[in-house]
C-alpha positions in Angstrom: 18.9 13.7 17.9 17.0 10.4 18.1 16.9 10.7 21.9 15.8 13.7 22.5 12.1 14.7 23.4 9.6 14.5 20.6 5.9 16.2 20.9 2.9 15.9 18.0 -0.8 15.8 18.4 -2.2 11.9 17.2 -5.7 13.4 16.3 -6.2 15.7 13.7 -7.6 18.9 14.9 -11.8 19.7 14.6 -14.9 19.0 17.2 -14.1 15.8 19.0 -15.0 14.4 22.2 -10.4 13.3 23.3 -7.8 14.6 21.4 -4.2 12.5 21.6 -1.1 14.2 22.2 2.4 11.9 22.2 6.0 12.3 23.8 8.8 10.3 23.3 12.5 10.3 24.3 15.3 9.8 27.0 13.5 12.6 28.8 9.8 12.5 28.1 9.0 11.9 31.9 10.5 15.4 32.4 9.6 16.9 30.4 5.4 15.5 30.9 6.1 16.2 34.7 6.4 20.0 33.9 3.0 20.1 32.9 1.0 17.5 34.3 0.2 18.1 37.7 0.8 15.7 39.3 2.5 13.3 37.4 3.6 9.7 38.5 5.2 6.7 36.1 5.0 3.4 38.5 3.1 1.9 37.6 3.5 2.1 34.1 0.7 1.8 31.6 -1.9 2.9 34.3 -4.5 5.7 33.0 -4.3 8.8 35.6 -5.7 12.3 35.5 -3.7 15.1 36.1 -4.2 18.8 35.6 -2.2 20.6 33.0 -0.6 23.9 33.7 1.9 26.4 31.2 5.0 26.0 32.7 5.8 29.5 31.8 2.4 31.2 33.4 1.1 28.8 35.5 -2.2 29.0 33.0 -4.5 26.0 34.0 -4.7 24.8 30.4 -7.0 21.5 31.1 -7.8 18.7 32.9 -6.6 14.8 30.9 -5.7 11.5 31.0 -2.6 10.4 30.6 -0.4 7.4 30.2 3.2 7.2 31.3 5.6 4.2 29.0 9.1 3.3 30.1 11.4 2.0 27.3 12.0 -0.1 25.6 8.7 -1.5 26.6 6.5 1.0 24.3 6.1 1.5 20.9 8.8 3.7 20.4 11.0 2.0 22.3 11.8 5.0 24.2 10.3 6.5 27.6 6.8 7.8 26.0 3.5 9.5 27.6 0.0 9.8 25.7 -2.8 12.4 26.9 -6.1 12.3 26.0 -7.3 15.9 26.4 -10.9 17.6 25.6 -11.2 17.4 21.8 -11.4 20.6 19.6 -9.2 22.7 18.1 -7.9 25.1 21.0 -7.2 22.6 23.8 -4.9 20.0 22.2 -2.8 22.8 20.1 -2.3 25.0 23.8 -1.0 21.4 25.4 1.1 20.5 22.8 2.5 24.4 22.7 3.3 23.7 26.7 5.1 20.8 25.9 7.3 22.6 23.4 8.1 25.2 26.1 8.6 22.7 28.5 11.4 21.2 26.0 10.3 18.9 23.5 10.3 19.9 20.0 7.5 19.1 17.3 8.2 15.2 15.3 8.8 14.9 12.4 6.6 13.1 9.7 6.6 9.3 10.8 9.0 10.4 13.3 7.1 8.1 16.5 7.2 5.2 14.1 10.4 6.2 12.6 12.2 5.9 15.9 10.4 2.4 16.6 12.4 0.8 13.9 15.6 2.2 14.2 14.8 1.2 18.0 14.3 -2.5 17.4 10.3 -2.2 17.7 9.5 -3.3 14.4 11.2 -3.7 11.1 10.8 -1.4 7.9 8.0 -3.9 6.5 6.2 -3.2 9.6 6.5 0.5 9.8 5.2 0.5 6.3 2.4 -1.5 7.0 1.4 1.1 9.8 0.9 3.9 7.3 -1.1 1.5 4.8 -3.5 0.4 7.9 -3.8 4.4 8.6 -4.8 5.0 5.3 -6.9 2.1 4.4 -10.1 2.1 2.9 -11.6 -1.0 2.2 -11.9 -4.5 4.6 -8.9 -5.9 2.1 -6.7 -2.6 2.6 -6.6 -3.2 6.2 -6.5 -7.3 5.8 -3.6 -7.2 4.0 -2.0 -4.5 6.2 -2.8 -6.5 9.5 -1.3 -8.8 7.9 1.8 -7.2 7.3 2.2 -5.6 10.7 1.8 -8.8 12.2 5.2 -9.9 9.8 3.1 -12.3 7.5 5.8 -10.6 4.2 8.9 -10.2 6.5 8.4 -13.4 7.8 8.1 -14.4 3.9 11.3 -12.4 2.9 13.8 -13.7 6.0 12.9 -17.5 5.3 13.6 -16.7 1.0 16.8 -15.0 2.9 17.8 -18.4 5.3 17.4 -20.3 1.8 19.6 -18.2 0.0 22.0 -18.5 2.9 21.5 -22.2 3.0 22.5 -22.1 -0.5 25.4 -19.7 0.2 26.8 -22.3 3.0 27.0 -25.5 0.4 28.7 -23.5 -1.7 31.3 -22.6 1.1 31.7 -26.7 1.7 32.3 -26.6 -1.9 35.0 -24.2 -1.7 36.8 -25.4 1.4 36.9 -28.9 -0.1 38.2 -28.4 -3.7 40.5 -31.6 -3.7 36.9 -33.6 -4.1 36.2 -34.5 -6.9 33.0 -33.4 -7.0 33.2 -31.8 -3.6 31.6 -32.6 -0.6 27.9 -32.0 -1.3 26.0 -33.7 -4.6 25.9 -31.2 -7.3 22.1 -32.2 -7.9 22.0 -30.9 -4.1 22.9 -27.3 -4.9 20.6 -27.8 -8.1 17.7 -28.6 -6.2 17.8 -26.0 -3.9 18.8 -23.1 -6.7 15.4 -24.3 -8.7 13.3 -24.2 -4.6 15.2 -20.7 -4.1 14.1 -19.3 -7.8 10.2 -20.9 -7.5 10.0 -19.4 -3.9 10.9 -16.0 -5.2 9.0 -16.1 -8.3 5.8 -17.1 -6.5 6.1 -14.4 -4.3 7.1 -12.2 -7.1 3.4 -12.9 -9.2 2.0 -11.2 -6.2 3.0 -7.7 -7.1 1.0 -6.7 -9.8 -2.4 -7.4 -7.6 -0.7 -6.2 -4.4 0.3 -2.6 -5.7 -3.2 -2.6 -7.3 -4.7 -3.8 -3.6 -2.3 -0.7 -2.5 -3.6 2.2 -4.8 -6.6 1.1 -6.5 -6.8 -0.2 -9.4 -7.8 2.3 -12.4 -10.7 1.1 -14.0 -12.1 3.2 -17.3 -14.8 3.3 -18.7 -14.8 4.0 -22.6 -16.6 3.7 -25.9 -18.6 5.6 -28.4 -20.7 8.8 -27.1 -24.2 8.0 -25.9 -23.8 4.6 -24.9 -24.6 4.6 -21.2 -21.1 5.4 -19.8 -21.8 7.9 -17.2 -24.9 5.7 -16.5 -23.3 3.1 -15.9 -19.9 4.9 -13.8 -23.0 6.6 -11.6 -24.7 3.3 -10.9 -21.4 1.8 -9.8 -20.6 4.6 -7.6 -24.1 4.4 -6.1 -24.5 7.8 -6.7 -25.1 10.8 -9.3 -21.3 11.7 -9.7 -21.7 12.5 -13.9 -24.3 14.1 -15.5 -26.6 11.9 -17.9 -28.6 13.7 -21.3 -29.7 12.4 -24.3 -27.3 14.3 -26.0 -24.3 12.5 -27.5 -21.0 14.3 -26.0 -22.2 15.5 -22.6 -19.3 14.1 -21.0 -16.5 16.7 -21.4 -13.8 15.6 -19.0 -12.7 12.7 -17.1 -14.4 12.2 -14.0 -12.1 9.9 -11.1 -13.9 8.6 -8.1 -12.7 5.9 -5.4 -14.9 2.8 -5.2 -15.5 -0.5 -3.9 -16.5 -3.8 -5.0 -16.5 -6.6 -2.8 -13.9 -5.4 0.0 -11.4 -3.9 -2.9 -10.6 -1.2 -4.3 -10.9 0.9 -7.5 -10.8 4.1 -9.2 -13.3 4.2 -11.3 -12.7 6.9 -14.4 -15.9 7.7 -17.1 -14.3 9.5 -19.8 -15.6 11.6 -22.8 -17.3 9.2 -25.8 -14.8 8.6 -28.4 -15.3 10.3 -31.7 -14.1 12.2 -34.4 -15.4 16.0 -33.4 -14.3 19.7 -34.3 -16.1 21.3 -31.3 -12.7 22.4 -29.5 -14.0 21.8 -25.9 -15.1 17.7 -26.9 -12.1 17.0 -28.0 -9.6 18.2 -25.3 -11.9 16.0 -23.2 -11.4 12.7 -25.8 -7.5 13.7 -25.5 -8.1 13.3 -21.8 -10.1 9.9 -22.4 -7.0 8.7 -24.0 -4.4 9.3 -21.8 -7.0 7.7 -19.4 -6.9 4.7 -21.2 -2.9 4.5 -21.8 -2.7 4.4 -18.0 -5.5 2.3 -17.5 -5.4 -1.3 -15.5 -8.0 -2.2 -16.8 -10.6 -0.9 -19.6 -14.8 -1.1 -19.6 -15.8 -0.8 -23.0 -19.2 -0.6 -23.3 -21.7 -0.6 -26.3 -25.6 -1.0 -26.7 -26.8 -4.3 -26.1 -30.1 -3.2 -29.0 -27.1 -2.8 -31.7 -24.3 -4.8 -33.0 -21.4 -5.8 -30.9 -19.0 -2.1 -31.2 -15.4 -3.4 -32.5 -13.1 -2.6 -30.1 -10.2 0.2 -30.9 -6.9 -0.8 -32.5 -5.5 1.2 -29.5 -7.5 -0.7 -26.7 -6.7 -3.9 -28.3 -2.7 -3.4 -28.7 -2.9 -2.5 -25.0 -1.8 -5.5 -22.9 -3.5 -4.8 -19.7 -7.1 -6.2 -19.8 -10.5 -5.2 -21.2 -14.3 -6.0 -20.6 -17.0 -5.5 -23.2 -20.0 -4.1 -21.3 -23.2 -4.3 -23.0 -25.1 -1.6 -21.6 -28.8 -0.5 -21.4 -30.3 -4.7 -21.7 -34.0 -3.6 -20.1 -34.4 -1.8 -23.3 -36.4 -3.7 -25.8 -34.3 -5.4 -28.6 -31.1 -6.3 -25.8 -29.2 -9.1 -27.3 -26.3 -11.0 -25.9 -23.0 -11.3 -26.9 -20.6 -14.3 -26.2 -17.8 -11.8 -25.5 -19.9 -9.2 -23.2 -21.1 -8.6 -20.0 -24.8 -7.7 -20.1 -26.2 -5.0 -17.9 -28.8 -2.7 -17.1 -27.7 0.8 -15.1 -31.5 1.6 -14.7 -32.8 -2.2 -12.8 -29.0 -3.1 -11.6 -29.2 -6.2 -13.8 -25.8 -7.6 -14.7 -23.6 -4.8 -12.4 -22.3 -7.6 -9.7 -21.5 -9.9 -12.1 -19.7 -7.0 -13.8 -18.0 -6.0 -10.2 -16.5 -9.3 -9.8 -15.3 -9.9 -13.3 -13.3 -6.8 -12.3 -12.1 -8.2 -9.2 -11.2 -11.4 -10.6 -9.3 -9.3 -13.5 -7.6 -7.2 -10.9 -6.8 -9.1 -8.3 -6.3 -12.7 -9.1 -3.1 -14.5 -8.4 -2.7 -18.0 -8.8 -6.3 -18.9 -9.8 -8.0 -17.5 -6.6 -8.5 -13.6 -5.3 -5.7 -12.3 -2.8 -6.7 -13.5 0.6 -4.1 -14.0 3.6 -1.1 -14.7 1.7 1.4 -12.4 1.8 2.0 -9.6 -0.4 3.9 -7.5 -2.5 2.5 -4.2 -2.2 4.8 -1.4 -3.3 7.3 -0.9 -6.1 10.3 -0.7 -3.7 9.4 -4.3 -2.3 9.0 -5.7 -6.4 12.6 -4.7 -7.5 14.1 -5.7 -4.6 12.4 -9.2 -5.2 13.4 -9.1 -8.7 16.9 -8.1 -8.1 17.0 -11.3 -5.8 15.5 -13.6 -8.2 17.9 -12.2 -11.4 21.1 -12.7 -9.0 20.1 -16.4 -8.2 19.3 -16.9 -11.9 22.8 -15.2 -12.1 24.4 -17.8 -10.0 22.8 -21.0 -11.7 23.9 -19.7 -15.1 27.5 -19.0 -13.7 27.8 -22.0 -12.2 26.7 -24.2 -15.4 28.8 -22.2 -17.2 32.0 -23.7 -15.4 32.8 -20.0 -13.0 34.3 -21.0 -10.4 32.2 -21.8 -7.0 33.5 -18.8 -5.2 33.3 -16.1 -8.1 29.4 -17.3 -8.9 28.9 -17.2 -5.0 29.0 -13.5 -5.2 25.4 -13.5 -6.9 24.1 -15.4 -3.5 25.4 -12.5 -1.6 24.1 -9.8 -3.6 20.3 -11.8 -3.5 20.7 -11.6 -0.3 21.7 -7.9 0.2 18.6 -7.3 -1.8 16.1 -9.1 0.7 17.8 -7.4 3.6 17.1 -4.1 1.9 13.4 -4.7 1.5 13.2 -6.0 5.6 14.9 -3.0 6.7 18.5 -4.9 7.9 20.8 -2.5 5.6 18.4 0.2 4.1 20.3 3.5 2.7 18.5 7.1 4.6 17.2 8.3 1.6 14.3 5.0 1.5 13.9 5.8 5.3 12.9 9.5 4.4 10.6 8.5 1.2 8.4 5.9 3.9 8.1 8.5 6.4 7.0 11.2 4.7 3.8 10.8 4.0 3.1 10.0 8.1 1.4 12.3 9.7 3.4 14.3 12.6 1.5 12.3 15.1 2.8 8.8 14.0 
């Protein structure tokens, strides 16, 4: 199964000038030489164009690049061949329909990449980092994905591992020397590393929060009374007209999400319908909306008129524990005041929205006093339990090993830290995480 010949278009279909269509498997070179005519492999890696011909009717199909990959030296790891044929939507889908007659059957989801780490190519962390860069959408995005394709968080995760084995191995002289009487290593030895192991992890743990946030968007609403400049101010962030704007108090009906970016990162930016006590029916499904808004919020704009008094803030946005920024809105008007505990702006001259932009980037995406930068990251929920799971088990094994358990017994917590880390590298990962990465690839990768 993970030899045979895989096929899948690379390029999604529509008017384009090249369209990309992939093999890969023990006999991809066959299977390409059945179409492609001619077809040659030495040297490898050396663009050639070929005509390409149904197999079955001797159809002249079209006329293509192609690229010819022998394993392991591709990025499969198998023998692979790429053709660039004429964009469009007929071409590609006729070639890749002559490939599937001449043997190959259609990937699966993530299958290309898929097959590159169960082939040694890359590890999971990599193969992860593919379908971020894919699907990134701001410079950070793809920053931090470069940066984990290039192993900047497995290279972060094996050398937590090597500590936790060092760890492991003083506890093994410990065991094989038992007649000691304090065996053969200082006890402040294995104390000092347990307290390096549990600060290393922890440091890389603070990075989650931001990193998922850098991953998905952060959620970013925008709430307060009716009338106050919300949808003004959600349309001049966006740049563009995305809510409608009237004098009249309660416009806003529903909650309105739109991706956005403020300097390199990114956001979803939610306005929401003014809160108030109403009976009109329609008004107040949309406030029931604004709420749940705000229950799943990051992070919460509550804005009031800078010409009246400072609004107090809900009960319910106060008890939250996620953050919130008091936006003054509508300061060109005459009688704008400031407050100590607001950000001042003006949706109609742009006064005050980039310093409101980066207070939301500093709230968002701050880890240890400065915003993410090369460092590496933890960017999904399956890498933050693992982590934690690590960090718990080390904790595990200082508080067993105070508490007088023997070495070998409070040992066991070292192994399962390390288990964890392996799990989040790829080295021992269970097929049902394998499937949940893949499937959101597209065929082609």
């Amino acid at each position: 199964m993970l030899t045979d010949v895989i096929a899948a278009p690379a390029t999604p279909p529509g008017q384009s000038a090249i369209a990309l269509v992939r093999l890969s498997g023990r006999d991809a070179h066959r299977v390409a030489a059945s179409v492609l005519k001619p077809f040659a492999t030495k040297p490898a890696r050396t663009a050639r164009k070929s005509r390409i011909v149904d197999m079955v009717s001797g159809e002249l199909l079209d006329e293509a690049l192609y690229l010819s990959y022998d394993g392991p030296e591709s990025y499969t790891g198998e023998d692979m061949v790429e053709i660039s044929t004429h964009g469009g939507v007929l071409v590609p889908r006729e070639v890749f329909a002559a490939l599937l007659r001449a043997g190959a059957r259609e990937a699966l989801p993530g299958e290309f990449t898929r097959r590159a780490l169960l082939n040694g190519k890359i590890d999971l962390l990599q193969a992860e980092a593919v379908g971020d860069l894919v699907a990134a959408t701001t410079p950070v995005q793809r920053k931090a994905a470069l940066g984990q394709l290039d192993r900047a968080l497995s290279g972060k995760i094996d050398a937590l591992r090597k500590q936790i084995l060092e760890l492991e191995a003083l506890c093994c002289y410990e065991i094989d020397f038992p007649e000691e009487d304090s065996g053969p290593i200082d006890p402040e030895t294995i104390e000092t590393a347990i307290v390096r192991v549990r600060d290393s992890l922890s440091e890389l743990l603070s990075t989650a929060e931001a990193g998922e946030r850098l991953r998905d968007g952060a959620l970013a609403v925008i709430a307060g009374s009716p009338n106050v400049g919300k949808s003004t101010l959600f349309n001049a962030l966006l740049g563009s007209d995305r809510a409608i704007v009237t004098e009249s108090p309660g416009t806003t009906r529903d909650a309105i999400e739109a991706p956005a970016t403020f300097d390199g990162y990114p956001f979803r930016l939610v306005d929401t319908a003014g809160l108030r006590d109403t009976e009109e029916a329609i008004e107040r499904f949309g406030i029931e909306f604004s709420h749940r808004y705000l229950a799943k919020a990051d992070i919460v704009l509550y804005c009031s008129e800078s010409s009246g008094d400072v609004a107090e803030v809900p009960d319910f946005v106060k008890r939250r524990e996620k953050p919130c920024l008091v936006v003054r809105t509508k300061s060109d008007l005459p009688g704008g005041r400031d407050a100590p505990d607001g950000i001042m702006v003006s949706a109609t001259t742009g006064g005050g929205l980039s310093v409101l932009r980066s207070a939301l980037v500093e709230s968002m995406f701050m880890v240890r006093g400065s915003t993410l930068g090369g460092e590496p990251l933890i960017t999904r929920p399956r890498h933050r339990v693992a982590v934690e799971n690590a960090l718990t088990e080390v904790e595990n094994f200082g508080t067993a090993r105070s508490g007088g358990v023997e070495t070998a017994v409070a040992a066991t917590h070292l192994r399962a830290a390390i288990t964890a880390l392996e799990s989040v590298i790829g080295l021992v990962t269970p097929e049902d995480v394998l499937n949940q990465v893949f499937a959101s690839f597209c065929v082609g990768k």
